[in-house]
C-alpha atoms as an extended CHARMM CRD file, in Angstrom:
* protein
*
       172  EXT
         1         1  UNK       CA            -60.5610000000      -34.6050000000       62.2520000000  PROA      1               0.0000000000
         2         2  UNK       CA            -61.5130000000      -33.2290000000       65.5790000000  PROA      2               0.0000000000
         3         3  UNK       CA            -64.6560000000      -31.8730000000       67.1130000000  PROA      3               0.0000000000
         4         4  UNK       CA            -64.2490000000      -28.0670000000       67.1560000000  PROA      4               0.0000000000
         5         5  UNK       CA            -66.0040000000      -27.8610000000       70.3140000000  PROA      5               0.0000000000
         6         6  UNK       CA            -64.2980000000      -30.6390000000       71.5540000000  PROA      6               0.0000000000
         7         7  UNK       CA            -60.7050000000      -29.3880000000       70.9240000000  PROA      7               0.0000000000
         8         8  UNK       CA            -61.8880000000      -25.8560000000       72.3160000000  PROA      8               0.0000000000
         9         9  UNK       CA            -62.5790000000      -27.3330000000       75.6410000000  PROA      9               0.0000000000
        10        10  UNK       CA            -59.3900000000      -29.8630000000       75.8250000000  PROA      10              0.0000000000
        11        11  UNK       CA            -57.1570000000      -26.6410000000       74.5180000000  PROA      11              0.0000000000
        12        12  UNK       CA            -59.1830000000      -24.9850000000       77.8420000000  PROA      12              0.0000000000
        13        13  UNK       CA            -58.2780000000      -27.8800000000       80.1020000000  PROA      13              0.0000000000
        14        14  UNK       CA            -54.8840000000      -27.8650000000       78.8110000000  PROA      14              0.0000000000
        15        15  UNK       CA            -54.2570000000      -24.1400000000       80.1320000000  PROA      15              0.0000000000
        16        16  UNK       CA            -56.0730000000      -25.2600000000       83.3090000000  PROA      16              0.0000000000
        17        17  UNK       CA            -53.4800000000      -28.1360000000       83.7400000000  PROA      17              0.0000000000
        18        18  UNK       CA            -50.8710000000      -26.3480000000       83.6070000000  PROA      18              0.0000000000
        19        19  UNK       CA            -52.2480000000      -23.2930000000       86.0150000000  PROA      19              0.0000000000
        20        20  UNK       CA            -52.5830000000      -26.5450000000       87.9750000000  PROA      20              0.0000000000
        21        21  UNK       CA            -48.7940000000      -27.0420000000       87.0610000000  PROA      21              0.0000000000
        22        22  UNK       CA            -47.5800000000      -23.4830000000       88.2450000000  PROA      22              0.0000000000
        23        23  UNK       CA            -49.7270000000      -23.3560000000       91.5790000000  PROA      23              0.0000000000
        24        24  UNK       CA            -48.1750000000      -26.4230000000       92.6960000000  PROA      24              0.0000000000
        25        25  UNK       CA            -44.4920000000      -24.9180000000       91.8930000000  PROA      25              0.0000000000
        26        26  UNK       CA            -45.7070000000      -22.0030000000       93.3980000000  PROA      26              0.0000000000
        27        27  UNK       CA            -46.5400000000      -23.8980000000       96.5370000000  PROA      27              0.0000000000
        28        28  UNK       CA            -43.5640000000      -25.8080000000       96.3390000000  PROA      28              0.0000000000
        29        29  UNK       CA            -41.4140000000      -22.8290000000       96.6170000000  PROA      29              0.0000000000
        30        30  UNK       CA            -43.1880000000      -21.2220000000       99.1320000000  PROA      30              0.0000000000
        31        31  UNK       CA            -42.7890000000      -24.6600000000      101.5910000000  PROA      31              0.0000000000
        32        32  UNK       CA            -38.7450000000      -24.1680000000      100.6400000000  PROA      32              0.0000000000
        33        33  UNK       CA            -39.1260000000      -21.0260000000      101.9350000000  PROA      33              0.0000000000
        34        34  UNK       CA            -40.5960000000      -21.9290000000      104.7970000000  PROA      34              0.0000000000
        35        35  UNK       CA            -37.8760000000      -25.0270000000      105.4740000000  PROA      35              0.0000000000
        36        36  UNK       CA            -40.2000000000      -27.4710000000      104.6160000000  PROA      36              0.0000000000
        37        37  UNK       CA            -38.4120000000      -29.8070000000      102.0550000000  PROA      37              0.0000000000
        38        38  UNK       CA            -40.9630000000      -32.3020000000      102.3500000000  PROA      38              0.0000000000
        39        39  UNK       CA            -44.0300000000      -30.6450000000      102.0430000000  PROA      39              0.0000000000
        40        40  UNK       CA            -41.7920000000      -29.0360000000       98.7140000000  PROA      40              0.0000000000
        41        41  UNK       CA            -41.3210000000      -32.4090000000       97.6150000000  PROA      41              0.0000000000
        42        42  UNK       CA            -44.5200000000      -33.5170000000       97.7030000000  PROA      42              0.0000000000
        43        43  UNK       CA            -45.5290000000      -30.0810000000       95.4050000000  PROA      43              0.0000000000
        44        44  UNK       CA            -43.0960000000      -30.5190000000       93.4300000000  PROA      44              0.0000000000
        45        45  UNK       CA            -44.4470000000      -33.3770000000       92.2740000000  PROA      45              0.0000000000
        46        46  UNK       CA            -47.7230000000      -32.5340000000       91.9850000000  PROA      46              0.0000000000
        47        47  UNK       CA            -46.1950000000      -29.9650000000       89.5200000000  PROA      47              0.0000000000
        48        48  UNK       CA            -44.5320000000      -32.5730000000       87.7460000000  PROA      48              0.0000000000
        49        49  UNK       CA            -47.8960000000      -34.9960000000       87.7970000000  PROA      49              0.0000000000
        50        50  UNK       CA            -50.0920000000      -31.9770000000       86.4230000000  PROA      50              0.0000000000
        51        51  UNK       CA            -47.4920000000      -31.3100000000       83.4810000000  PROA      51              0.0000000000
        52        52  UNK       CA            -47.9910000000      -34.6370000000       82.3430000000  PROA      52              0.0000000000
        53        53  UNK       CA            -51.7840000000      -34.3280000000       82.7930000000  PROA      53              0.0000000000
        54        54  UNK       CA            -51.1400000000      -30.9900000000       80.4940000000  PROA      54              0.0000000000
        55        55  UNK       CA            -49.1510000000      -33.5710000000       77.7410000000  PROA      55              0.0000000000
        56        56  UNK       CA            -51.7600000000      -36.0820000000       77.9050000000  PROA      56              0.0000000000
        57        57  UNK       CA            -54.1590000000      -33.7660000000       76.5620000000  PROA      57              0.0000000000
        58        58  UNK       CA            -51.6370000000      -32.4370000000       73.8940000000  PROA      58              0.0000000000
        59        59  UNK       CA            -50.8490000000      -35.4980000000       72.6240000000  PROA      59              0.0000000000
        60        60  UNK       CA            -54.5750000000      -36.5240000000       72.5680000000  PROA      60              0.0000000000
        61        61  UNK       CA            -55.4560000000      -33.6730000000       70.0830000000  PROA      61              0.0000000000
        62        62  UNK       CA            -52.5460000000      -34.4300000000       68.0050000000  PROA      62              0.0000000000
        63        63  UNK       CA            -53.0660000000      -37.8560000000       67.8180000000  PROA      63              0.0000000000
        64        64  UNK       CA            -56.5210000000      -36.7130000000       66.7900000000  PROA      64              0.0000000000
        65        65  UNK       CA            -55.5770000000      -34.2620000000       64.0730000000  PROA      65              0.0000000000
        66        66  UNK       CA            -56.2570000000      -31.4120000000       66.0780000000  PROA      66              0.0000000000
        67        67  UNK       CA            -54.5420000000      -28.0430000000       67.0750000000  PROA      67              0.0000000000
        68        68  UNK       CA            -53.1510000000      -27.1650000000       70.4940000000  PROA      68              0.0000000000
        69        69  UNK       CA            -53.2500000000      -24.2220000000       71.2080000000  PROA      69              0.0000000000
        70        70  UNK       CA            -51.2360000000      -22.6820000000       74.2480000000  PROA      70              0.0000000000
        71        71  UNK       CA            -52.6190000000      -20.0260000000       75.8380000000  PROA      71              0.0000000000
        72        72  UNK       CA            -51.0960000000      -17.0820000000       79.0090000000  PROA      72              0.0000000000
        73        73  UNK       CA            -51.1660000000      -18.7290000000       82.0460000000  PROA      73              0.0000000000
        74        74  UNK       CA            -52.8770000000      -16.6590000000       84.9100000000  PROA      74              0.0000000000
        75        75  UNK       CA            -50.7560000000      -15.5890000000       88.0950000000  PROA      75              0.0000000000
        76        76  UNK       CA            -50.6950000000      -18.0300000000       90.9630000000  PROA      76              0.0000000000
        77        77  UNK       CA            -51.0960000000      -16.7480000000       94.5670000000  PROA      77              0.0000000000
        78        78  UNK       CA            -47.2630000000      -17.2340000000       96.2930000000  PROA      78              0.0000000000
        79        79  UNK       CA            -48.2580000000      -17.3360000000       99.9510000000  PROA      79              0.0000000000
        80        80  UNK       CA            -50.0070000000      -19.4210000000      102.6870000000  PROA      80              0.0000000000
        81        81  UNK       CA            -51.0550000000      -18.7980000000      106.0980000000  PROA      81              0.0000000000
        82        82  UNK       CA            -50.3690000000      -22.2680000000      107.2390000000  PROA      82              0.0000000000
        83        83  UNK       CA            -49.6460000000      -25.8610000000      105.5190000000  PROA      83              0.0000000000
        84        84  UNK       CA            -53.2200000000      -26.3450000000      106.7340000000  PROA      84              0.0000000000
        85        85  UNK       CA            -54.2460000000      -23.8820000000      104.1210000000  PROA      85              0.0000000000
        86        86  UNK       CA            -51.9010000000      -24.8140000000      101.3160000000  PROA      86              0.0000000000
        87        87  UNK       CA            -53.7890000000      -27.9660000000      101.4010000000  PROA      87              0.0000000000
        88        88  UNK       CA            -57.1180000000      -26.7390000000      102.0290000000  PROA      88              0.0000000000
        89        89  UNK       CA            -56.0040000000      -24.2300000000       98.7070000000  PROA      89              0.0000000000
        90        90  UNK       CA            -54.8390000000      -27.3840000000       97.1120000000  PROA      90              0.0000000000
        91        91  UNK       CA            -58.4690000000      -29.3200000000       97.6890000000  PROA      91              0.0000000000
        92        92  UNK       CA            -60.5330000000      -26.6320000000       97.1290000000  PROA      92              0.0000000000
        93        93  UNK       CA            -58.2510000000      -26.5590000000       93.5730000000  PROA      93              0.0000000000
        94        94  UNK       CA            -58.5240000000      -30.1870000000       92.3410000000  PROA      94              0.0000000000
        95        95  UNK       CA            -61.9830000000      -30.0930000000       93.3450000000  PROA      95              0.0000000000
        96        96  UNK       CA            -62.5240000000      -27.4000000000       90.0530000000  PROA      96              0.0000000000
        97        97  UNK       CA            -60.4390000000      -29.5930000000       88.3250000000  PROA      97              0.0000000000
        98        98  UNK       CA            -63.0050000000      -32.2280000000       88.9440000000  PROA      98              0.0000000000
        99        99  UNK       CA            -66.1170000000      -29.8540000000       88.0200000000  PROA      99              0.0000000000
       100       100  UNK       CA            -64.2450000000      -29.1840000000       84.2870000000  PROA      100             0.0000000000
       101       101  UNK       CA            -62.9750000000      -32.7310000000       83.7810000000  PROA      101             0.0000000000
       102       102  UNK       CA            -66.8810000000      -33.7380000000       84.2500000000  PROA      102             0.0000000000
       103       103  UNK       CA            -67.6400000000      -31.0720000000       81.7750000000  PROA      103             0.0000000000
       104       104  UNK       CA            -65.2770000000      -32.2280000000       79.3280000000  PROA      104             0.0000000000
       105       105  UNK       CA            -66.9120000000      -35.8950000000       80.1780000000  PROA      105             0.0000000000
       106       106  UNK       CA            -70.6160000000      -34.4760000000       79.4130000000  PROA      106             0.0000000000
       107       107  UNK       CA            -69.7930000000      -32.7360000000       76.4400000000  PROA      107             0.0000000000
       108       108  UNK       CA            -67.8220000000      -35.7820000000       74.8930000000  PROA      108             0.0000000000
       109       109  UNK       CA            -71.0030000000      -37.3890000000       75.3100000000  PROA      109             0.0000000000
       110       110  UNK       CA            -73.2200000000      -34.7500000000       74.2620000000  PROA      110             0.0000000000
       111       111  UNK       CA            -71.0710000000      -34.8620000000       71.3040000000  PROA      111             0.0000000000
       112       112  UNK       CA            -71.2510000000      -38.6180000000       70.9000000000  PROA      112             0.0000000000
       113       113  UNK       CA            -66.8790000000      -38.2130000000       70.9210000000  PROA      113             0.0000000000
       114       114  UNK       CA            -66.7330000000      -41.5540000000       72.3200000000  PROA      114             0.0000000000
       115       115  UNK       CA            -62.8520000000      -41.9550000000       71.8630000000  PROA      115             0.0000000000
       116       116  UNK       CA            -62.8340000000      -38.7310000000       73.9020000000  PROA      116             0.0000000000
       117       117  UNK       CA            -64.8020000000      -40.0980000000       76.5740000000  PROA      117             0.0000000000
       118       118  UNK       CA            -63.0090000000      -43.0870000000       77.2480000000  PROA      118             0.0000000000
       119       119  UNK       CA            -59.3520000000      -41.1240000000       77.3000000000  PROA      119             0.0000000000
       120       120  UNK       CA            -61.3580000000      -38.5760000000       79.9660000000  PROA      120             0.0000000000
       121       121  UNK       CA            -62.1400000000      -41.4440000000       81.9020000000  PROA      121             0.0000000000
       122       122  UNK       CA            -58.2400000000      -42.0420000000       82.8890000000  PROA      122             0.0000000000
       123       123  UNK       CA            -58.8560000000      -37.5560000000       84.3220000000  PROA      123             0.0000000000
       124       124  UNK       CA            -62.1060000000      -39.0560000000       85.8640000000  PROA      124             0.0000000000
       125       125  UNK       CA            -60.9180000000      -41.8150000000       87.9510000000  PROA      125             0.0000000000
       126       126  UNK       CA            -57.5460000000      -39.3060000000       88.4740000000  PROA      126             0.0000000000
       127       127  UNK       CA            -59.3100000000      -36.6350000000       90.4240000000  PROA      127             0.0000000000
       128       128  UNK       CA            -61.1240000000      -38.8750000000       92.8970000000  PROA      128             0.0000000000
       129       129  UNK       CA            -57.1010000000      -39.9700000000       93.8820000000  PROA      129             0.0000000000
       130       130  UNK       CA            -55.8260000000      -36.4540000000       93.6890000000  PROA      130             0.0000000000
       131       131  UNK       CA            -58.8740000000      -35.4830000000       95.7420000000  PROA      131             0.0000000000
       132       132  UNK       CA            -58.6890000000      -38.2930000000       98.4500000000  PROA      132             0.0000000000
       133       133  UNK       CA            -54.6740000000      -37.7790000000       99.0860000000  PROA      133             0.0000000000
       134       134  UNK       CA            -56.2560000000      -33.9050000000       99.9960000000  PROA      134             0.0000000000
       135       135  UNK       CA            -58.3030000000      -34.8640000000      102.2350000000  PROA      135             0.0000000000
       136       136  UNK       CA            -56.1310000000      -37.9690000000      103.6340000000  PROA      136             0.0000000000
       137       137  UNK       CA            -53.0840000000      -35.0040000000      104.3130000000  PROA      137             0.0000000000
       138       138  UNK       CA            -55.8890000000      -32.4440000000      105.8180000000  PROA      138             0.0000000000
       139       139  UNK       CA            -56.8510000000      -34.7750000000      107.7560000000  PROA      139             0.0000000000
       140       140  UNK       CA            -53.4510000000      -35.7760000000      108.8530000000  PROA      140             0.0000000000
       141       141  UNK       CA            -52.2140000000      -31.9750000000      109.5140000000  PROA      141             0.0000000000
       142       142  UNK       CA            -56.2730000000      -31.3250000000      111.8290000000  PROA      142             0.0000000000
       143       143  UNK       CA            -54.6470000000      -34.1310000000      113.9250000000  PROA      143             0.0000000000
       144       144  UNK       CA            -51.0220000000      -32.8180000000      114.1210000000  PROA      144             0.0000000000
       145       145  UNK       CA            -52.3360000000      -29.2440000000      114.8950000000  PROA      145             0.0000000000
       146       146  UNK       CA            -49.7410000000      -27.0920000000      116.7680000000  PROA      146             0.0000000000
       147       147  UNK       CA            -47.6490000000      -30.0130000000      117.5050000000  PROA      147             0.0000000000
       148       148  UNK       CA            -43.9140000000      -29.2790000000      115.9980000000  PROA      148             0.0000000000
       149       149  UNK       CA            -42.9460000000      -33.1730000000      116.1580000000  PROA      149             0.0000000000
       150       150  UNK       CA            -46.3870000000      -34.2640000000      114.2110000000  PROA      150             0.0000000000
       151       151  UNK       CA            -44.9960000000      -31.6530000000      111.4910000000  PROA      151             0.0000000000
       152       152  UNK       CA            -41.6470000000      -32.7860000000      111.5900000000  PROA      152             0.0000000000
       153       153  UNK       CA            -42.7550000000      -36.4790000000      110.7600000000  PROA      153             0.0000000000
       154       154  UNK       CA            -45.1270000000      -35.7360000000      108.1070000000  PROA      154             0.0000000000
       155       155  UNK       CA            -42.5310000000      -33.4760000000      106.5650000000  PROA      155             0.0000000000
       156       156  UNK       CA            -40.0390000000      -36.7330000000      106.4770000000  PROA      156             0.0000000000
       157       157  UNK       CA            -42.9980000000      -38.4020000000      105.3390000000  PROA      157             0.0000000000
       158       158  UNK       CA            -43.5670000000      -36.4530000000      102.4650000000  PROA      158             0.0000000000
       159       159  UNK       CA            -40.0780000000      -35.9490000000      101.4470000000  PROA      159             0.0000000000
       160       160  UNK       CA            -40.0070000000      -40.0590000000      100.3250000000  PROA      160             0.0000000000
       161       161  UNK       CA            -43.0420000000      -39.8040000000       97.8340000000  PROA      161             0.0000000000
       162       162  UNK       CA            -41.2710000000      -40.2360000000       94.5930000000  PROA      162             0.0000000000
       163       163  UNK       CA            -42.7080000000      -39.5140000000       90.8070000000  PROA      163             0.0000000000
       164       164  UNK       CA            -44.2870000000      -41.8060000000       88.8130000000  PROA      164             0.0000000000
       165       165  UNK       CA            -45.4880000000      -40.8600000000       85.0510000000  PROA      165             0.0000000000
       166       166  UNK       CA            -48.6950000000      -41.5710000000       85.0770000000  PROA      166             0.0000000000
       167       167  UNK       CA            -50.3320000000      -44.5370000000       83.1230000000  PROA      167             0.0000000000
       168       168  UNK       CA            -51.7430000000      -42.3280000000       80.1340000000  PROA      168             0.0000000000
       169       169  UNK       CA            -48.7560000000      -41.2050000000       79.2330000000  PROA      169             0.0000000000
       170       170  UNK       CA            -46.8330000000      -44.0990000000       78.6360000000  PROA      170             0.0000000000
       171       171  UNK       CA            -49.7700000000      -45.4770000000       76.7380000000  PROA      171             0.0000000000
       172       172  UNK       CA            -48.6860000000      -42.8070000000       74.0910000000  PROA      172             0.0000000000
């Protein structure tokens, strides 16, 4: 059986993933909006990479005896002043992300839920990629700036990244 506490916080996280989940789509419609199919791409499947971060979890507390339990998703802002601050948004996002996945980490080991914290550690080593490619696409759009042809490349750029389930869940 599964720690309460422990399947409290995951069931948190869970809801968290998928806020994670329906900001990105958000995000991803708003750059279709804005006739940028790449930078949609790109959100789209961080959508699709944060839904299987959500099933991870899932299966983790069922595989554990536990309960998931879904819970209301809160609204997700719909607009952007800038692709600059989509991904500025987007940092400042995974960068909570980070802050509860370290939680979970703590109290997994708090807990002494060692098969917990070595299935965290997968989130843990997650979030300092999902963090870096951030910062690596801030910096990329600081040195574009106003430039219409910088945009226009990292838009074609973006529109080639392609999904790939991650690791954890085809260790299920």
């Amino acid at each position: 059986m599964m720690n309460p506490k422990i399947q409290d916080a995951i069931n948190e996280q869970i809801n968290a993933e998928m806020y994670s989940a329906y900001l990105y789509l958000s995000m991803a419609q708003y750059f279709e909006a804005e006739g940028l199919a790449g930078f949609a791409n790109w959100f789209k499947i961080q959508f699709q990479e944060e839904q299987a971060h959500a099933t991870i979890f899932m299966n983790y507390i069922n595989q554990r005896g536990g309960r998931v339990l879904l819970k209301a998703i809160e609204a997700v802002p719909t607009e952007w002043e800038s692709p600059m601050a989509a991904f500025v948004n987007t940092l400042e996002h995974e960068k909570k992300v980070t802050a509860l996945i370290n939680n979970l980490y703590t109290m997994a080991l708090e807990e002494q839920d060692y098969a917990t914290r070595d299935r965290l550690t997968w989130f843990v080593n997650e979030q300092v990629e999902e963090e870096d490619n951030c910062r690596t696409l801030i910096d990329k759009l600081r040195m574009i700036g106003d430039n219409g042809m910088g945009l226009y490349m990292l838009n074609t750029e973006l529109a080639a990244r392609n999904y790939t389930a991650p690791s954890a869940l085809s260790a299920e």
